[in-house]
Every structure is written in structure tokens, then in C-alpha cells.
N, C-alpha and C positions, 0 to 999 in steps of 0.2 A: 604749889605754894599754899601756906596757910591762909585761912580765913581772913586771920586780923593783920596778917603782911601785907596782904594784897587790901586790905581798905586802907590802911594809912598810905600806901603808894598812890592807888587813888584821890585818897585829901590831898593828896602833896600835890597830884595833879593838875587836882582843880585850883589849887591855890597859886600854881604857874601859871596856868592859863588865863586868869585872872590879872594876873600884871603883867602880860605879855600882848593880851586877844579885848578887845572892846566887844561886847554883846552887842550882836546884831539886833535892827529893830524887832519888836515881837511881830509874829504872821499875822495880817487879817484873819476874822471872821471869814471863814470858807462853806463851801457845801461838801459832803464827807469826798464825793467822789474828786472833789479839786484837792484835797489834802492830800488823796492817794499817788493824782498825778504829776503835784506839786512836788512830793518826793518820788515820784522815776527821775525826774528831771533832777533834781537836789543832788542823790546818789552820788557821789566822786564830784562834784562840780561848784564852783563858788555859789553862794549867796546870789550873787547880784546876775548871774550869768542866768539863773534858776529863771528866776523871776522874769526876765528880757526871754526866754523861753516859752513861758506860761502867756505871756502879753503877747506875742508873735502868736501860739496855736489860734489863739481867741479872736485875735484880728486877721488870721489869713484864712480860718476859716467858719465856717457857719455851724454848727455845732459841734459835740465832741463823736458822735455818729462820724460825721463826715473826717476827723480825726482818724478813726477807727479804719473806714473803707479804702483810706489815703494809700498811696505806695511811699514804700519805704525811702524811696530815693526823693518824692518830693516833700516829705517828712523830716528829710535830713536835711534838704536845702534850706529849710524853714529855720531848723536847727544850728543852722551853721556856724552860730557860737562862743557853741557847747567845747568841752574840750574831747571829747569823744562823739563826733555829731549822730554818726551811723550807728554804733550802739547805743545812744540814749533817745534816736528815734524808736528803734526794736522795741526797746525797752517798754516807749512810753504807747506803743500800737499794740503791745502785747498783754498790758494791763488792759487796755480797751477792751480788748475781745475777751480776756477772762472775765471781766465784772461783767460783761453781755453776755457772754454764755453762763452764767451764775444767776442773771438778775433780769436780764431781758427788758431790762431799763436802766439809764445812768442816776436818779433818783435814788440816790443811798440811806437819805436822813431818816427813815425810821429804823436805822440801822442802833441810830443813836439812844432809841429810848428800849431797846431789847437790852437784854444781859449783854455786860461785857462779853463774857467767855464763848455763847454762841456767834457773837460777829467778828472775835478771835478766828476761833474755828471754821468758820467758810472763808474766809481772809487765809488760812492757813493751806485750805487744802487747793487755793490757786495757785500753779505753779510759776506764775509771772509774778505774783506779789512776793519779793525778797524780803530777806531779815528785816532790813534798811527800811522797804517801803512799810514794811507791818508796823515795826515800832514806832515810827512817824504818823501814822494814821493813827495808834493807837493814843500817845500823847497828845495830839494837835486838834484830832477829829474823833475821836470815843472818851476823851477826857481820862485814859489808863496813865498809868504809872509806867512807862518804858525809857530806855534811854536807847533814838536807833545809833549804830555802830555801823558806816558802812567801810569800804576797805581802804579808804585811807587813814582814817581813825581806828581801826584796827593794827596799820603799821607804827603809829604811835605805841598801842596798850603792848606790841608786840617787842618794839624795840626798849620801853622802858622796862619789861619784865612783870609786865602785871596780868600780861597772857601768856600762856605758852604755844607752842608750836599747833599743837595738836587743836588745842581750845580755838586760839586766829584760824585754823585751818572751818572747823565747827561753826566760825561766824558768831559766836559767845563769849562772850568773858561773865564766868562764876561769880554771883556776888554782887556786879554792879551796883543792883537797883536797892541791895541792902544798903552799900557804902554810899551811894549819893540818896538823900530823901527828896519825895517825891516834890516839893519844894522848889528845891532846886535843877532839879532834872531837868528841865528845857535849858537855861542858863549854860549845863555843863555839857550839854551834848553841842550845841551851839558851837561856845569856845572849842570843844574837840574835832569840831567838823573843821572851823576857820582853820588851825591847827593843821589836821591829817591834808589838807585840799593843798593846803601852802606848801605843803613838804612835799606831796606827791608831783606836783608841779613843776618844783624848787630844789631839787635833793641837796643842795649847798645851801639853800635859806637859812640865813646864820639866825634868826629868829627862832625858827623852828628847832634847829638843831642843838641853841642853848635852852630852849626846854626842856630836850631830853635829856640831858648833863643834866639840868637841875635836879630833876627828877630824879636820875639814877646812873651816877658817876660813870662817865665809861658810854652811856647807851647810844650817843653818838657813832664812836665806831663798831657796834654790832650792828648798827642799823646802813653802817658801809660794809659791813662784811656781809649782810643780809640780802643786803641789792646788789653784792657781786654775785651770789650763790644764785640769788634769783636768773638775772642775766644770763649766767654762765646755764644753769637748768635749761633757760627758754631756748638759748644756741644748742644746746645736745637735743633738744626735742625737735629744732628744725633740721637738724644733723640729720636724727633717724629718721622724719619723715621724710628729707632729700632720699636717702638712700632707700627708703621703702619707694618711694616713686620711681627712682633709679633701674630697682630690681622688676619694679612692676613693668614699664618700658623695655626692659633686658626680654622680660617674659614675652610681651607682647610682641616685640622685634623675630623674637627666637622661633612664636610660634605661627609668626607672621613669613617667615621665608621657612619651614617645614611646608606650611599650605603652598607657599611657590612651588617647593622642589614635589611636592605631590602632584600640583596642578601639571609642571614641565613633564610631570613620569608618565603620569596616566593622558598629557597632548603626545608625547612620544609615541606610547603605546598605541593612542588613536592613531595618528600619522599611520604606524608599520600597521596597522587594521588596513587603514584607508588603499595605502599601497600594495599590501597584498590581495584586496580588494578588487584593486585597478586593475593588477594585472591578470587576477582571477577571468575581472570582467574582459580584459587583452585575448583571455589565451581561448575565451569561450568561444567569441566567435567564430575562429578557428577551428577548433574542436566542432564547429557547429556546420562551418563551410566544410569541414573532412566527412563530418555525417551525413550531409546532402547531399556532396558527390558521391560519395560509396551508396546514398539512397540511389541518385540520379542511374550508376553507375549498374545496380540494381534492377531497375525499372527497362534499364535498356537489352540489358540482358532477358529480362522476362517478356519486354515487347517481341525481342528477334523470335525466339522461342514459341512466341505464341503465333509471328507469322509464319515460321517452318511450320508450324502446326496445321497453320489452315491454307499452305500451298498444298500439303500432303491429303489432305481431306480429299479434294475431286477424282483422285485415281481412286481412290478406294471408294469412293461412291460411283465412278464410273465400272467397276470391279463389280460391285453390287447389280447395278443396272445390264451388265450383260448376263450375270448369273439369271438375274428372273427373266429376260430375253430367252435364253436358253431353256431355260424350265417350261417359259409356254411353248416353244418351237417343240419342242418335248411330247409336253402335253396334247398338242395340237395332233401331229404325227401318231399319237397313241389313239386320240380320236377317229380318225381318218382309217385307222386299222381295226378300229370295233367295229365302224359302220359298213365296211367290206367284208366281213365277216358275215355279221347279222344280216346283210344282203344275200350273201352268197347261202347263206341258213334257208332264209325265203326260197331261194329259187331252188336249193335242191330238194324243197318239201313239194316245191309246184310241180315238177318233171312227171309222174306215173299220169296226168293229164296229157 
């Protein structure tokens, strides 16, 4: 869209807004860091709901520390509200701990007398601080020039045609801050917020809806054919995650009874171990009682043997013993015949006497 389309749709804006939305009171005097959590809370939510928010954290607890350390569930009870409790608790615990992890104190205001553009810049590169919270801090609490946009004010700029698709998508709209002056800026963010929250709420608030007609003939019904495409988008994304879960449970189911039929093949396979096992361990003893009878069997054979052995010994030692009987008888007899000799030698030497 051109430049100077898109500011006159914007004047035209602000010039509904104006006879349709009464300007909220202005914000108190704040300290930087209650500006910042003044709008987590603000974001998507009325005026008055914000506020009854900000007054419940302060009175339930004792400082914004103990805010920080809180659990989320009793954060949101606190909250309870809100028209999203559990996300604008998130939300408003998740700034906490970025500005401590940045600052390691909730004391922001000499945030105030630095350059704009450096307390921009470390405001930028927290990632809990959104578009929404930035430009609100920057208006309210650094005294900048911003106008915040957050996404029910964006379903306005989108359905009258002064955003496009891509830009709503970006969290920007081109131009703004040129087409509103800084003057007026808080006034028309304001009214655009009253605006976006009513519609968001209300998608039939006939208020709302003859704004966007005024604004730009027709932009009523894009912005019902916008919330059906929405709708219809968020049921095919829960579609495909049903069926990714679906498939994931398939899988797990699948690879959940393969580990059965493993476990039953390889207890099978144990069983016929176990059973040939048993009767390995059946057939041993057997095998074992046939070896020690044939040992037994054995033994008795070598005992007889060894007592044939030793009946047979005494003849043959009595065999022995007559032999050397005989050998002295022998002997003896040989003697007896030298010594009648050698006698008979004597006496026939003695005779010539």
C-alpha cells in the first residue's frame, strides 16, 4: 500500500475511534520497571482488568523478587482475572527474570536519563520483552515516540486494510508513527487498544464492527472470513498433530510388541536350552552309573586276577625251596666224598710205616 493511503486510512481511524471509544484515564507516574510490567499484563487485556492485576501482584506479594521466584500456577491464581490467566502469568514471570538477568536489580530509572536508543537496545535484545511491551515502555516510561500494537489491535489495522498480511504477521505496521504525531500517540493507541480487546472478546460487537465498515466498506466481512481461515488453520494444525501422535503411539505400539515377540523367541529358545539341558543333566547320571559299573565291573575282574595270582605264588616258591633243599643235599654229599678221599690219600701215604 502507498505511503499517503495508508495515513489517510489511519486519520480516518483515529477519527472513529474517537466517536465511538472515550479515552481512558492517563497512567500514573510509575517507576520504569512497573511500566514494563504494567504492559505484560495490558497486552490482549482491558484497561481496568490490567490495573486489578498490577493491585493483586503488590498486595499478594512482597516485592517484585518474590513475583519472579513464584510458581507459575500460583501466579496465575493471582491472575485469575485476566482473560488469559496462565499466559499473562508466563508472560509477566518471564519479564522478571530477563530484566534480572540484564540488570541484577529491579531499579530501571537511570535507564531514563541514558540515550533513548541504548535502553531501546538492551530492551530489544530480551527476549520476553515483545513488540507490545517495548513500545509501551518506550511511550509511558523513556518518554519515546512509539505507538504499542499488540495483537488485537493489529486485527483491526489488518482487517481495515492499513496492514497487510505479511506486515500483522511482522508485528509492524509501516508509517504509523509518521501518520499519528507524537502528540497524539498515547490518545490513539489507547482508543485502538479499547477497540482491538472489545473485538477480540466480542467478534459480533456491533461497536466494533461498525468501525471497521466506517473505516473501510466491506472490512467487516474480511474480518469474518479472516476468523474463519484462522479457526479453520488452528483445526488442521490440531488435525496434524493428532495424527503425528497417532503415528508416534502406532510406532511405539509396533515397536513395543516386536520387543515381545523377541523377548517370547529368545524365552523359547531359553526353555529348549534349559530342557535339553535337563535332560543332558537326566541322561548324565546314567552315563555315569554305566561308567562305574563297567569301572566296578573292572576292578572286580582285576581283584580275581590278582588273587589267582597270589594262590599260584606258594607252589612256585615251594618249587624254589625244594630246588635249593636239593642243591644242598647235593652239595652236602659232594663234601662227604672229598673228605673220604683226602682221608683215604692220608692213609695210603702212611702204609711203607
Amino acid at each position: 500500500m502507498a505511503a499517503s493511503n495508508r495515513a489517510k486510512l489511519i486519520s480516518k481511524l483515529h477519527t472513529e475511534l474517537k466517536k465511538r471509544y472515550s479515552t481512558p484515564p492517563s497512567q500514573p507516574s510509575r517507576p520504569l520497571l512497573e511500566h514494563i510490567l504494567y504492559a505484560a499484563l495490558l497486552q490482549d487485556a482491558p484497561y481496568e482488568l490490567a490495573d486489578e492485576g498490577l493491585a493483586k501482584c503488590e498486595q499478594e506479594f512482597f516485592d517484585w523478587n518474590e513475583v519472579r521466584v513464584t510458581t507459575v500456577t500460583e501466579l496465575t491464581q493471582v491472575l485469575s482475572g485476566m482473560p488469559e490467566p496462565s499466559k499473562t502469568a508466563r508472560r509477566l514471570k518471564d519479564v522478571l527474570q530477563a530484566v534480572f538477568e540484564e540488570f541484577y536489580a529491579f531499579d530501571l530509572d537511570h535507564l531514563k536519563k541514558e540515550n533513548l536508543g541504548k535502553a531501546v537496545a538492551k530492551f530489544e535484545a530480551m527476549s520476553a520483552v515483545t513488540p507490545f511491551i517495548l513500545s509501551y515502555t518506550v511511550q509511558h516510561g523513556l518518554g519515546g515516540h512509539s505507538i504499542p500494537i499488540d495483537y488485537a489491535a493489529m486485527v483491526i489495522m489488518l482487517a481495515t486494510g492499513i496492514a497487510s498480511q505479511s506486515e500483522a504477521s511482522a508485528g509492524k505496521v509501516p508509517g504509523l508513527e509518521r501518520a499519528v504525531p507524537k502528540s497524539k500517540a498515547v490518545e490513539f493507541s489507547a482508543l485502538l487498544h479499547e477497540a482491538g480487546v472489545a473485538l477480540m472478546m466480542d467478534p459480533k460487537d456491533k461497536q466494533a464492527r461498525s468501525l471497521l465498515d466506517a473505516v473501510d466498506k466491506g472490512a467487516s466481512d474480511r474480518y469474518d472470513e479472516w476468523e474463519a481461515s484462522k479457526k479453520a488453520a488452528i483445526r488442521r494444525v490440531k488435525r496434524r498433530r493428532k495424527q503425528e501422535k497417532d503415528a508416534e503411539d502406532a510406532a511405539d505400539d509396533d515397536s513395543s510388541s516386536d520387543d515381545t515377540k523377541t523377548k517370547s523367541a529368545g524365552g523359547s529358545a531359553k526353555s529348549k536350552k534349559d530342557a535339553s539341558a535337563k535332560s543332558a543333566t537326566k541322561k548324565k547320571p546314567e552315563a555315569d552309573a554305566v561308567a562305574e559299573s563297567d569301572a566296578d565291573a573292572k576292578k572286580s575282574t582285576k581283584k580275581a586276577t590278582a588273587k589267582k595270582a597270589t594262590k599260584k605264588k606258594p607252589t612256585s616258591e615251594k618249587s624254589s625251596e625244594d630246588d635249593a633243599a636239593d642243591s644242598k643235599t647235593t652239595k652236602k654229599k659232594a663234601t662227604k666224598k672229598s673228605t673220604k678221599k683226602a682221608s683215604s690219600r692220608k692213609l695210603s701215604k702212611r702204609k711203607p710205616r
